[in-house]
C-alpha positions in Angstrom: -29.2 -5.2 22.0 -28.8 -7.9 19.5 -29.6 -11.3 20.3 -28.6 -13.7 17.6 -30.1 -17.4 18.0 -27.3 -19.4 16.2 -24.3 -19.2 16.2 -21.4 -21.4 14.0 -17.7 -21.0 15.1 -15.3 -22.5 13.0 -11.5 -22.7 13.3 -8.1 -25.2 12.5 -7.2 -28.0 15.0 -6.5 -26.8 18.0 -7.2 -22.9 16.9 -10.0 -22.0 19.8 -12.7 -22.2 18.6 -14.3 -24.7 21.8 -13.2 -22.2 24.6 -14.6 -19.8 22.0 -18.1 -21.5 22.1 -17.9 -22.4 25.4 -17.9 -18.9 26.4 -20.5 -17.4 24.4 -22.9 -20.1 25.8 -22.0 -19.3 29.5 -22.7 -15.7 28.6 -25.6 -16.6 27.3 -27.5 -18.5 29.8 -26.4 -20.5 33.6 -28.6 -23.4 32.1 -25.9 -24.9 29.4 -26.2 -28.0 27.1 -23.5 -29.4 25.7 -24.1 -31.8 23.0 -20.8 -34.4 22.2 -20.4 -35.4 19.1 -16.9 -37.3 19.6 -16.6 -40.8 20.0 -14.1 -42.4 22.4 -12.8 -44.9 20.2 -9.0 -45.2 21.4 -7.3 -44.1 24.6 -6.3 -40.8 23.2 -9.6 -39.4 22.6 -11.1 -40.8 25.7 -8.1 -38.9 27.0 -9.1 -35.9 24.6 -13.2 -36.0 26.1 -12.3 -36.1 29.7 -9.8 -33.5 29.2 -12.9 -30.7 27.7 -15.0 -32.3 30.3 -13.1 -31.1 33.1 -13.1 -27.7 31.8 -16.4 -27.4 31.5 -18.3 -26.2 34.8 -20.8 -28.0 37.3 -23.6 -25.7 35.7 -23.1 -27.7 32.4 -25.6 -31.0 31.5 -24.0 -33.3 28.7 -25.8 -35.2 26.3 -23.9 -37.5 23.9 -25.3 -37.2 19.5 -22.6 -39.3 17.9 -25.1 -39.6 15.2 -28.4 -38.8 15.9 -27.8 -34.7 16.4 -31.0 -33.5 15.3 -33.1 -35.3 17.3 -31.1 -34.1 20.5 -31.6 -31.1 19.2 -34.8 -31.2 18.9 -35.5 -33.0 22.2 -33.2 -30.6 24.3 -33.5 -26.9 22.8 -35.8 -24.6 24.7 -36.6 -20.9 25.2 -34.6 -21.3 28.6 -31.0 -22.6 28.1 -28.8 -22.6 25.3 -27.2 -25.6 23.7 -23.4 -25.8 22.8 -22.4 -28.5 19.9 -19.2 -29.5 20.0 -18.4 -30.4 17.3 -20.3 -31.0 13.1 -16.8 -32.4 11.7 -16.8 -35.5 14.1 -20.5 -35.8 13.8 -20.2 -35.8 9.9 -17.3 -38.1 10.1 -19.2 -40.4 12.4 -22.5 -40.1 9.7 -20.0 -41.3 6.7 -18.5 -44.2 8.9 -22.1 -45.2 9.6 -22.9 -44.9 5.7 -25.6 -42.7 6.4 -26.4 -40.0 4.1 -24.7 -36.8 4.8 -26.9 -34.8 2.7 -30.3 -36.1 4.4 -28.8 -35.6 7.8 -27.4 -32.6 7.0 -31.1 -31.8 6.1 -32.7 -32.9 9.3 -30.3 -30.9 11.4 -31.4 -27.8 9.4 -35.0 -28.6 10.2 -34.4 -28.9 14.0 -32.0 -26.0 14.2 -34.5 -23.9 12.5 -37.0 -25.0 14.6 -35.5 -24.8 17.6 -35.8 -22.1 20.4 -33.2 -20.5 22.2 -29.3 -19.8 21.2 -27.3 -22.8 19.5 -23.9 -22.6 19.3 -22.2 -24.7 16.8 -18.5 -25.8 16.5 -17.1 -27.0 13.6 -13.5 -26.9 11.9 -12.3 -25.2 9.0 -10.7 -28.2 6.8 -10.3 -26.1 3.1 -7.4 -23.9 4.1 -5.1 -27.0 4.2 -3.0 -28.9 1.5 -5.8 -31.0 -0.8 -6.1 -34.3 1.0 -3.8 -37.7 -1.0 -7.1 -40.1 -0.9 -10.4 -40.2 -2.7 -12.0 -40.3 0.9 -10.0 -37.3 2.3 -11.1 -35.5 -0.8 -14.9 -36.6 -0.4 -15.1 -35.7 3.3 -13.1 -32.2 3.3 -15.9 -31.3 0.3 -18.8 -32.3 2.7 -17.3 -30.7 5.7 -17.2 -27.5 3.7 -20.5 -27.8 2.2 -21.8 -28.9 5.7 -20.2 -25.7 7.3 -21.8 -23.4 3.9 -25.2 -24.9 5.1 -24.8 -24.3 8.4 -23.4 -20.4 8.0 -26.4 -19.9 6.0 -29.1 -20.6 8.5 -26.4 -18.9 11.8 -27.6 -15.2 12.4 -23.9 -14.9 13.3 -20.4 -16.5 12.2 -17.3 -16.3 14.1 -13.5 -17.8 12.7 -11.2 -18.3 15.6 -7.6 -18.3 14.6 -4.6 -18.8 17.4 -7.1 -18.5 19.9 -8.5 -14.8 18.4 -12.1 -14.7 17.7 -13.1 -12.5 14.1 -16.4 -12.2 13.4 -17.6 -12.8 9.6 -21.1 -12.4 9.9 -22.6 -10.3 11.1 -21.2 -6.7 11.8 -21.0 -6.4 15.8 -22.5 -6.5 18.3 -22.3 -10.3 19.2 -25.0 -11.2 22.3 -26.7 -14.5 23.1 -28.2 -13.2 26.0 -31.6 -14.7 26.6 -34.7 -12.4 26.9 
């Protein structure tokens, strides 16, 4: 059986790639992790959080990385649960409102994925199959989020694309299983 450590599943706006996620992680382990990266900002994405809370079971322990995602990750992975983080896009867009340096973050996270223990699953969405963005900054961040997700396919031992709610797996050839040793 094939045990893959990370995992990235990407996917459009509302596509499923989070109930995607969500279930790999359950099947991976009862001791989940979820790691938010969204920011309640407005009423609709408070709306938005406590809306994917609720669907998430009692088994499930949430810790909140708006910006500081590799240190979580490095402070909560273990041999003995798996971590779910949901999602890179938000957390990169929260790192360029914070004019922090995607590319040194970006590095950071690799460290502590890398040297993390037990299965990651990582969300992120897939922004380059759209129209090219009007702005300067739409340009700049749809470039980072594909570099980000690049980066982050590189290091996964598996990728998965999740398009109208059907998971296709790009890397690498079946069979997909987190299950912990």
């Amino acid at each position: 059986m094939t045990v893959h450590r990370r995992v990235l599943v990407l996917g459009g706006a509302r596509s499923g790639k989070s109930r995607t996620a969500q279930a790999l992680a359950e099947k991976a382990s009862q001791a989940c992790f979820f790691i938010a990266t969204a920011q309640g900002f407005d009423e609709e994405m408070r709306d938005r959080i406590r809306r994917h809370q609720a669907e998430r079971e009692g088994h499930w322990h949430t810790l909140e990385a708006p910006l500081e995602l590799a240190d979580v990750v490095a402070a909560a992975a273990g041999p003995d649960r798996v971590l779910l983080v949901d999602c890179l896009t938000l957390w990169l867009s929260n790192i360029c409102l914070a004019d922090q340096d995607p590319d040194q973050e970006t590095d950071r996270l690799i460290t502590a994925l890398k040297a993390a223990q037990g299965p990651i699953v990582l969300v992120s969405n897939e922004v380059g199959q759209g129209i090219v963005p009007t702005t300067r900054l739409g340009r700049t961040f749809r470039d980072a989020q594909g570099r980000l997700n690049q980066q982050m396919a590189e290091i996964c031992d598996a990728v998965i694309f999740v398009a109208a709610g059907c998971p296709i797996l790009l890397k690498p050839a079946p069979p997909l299983d987190l299950t912990l040793a």
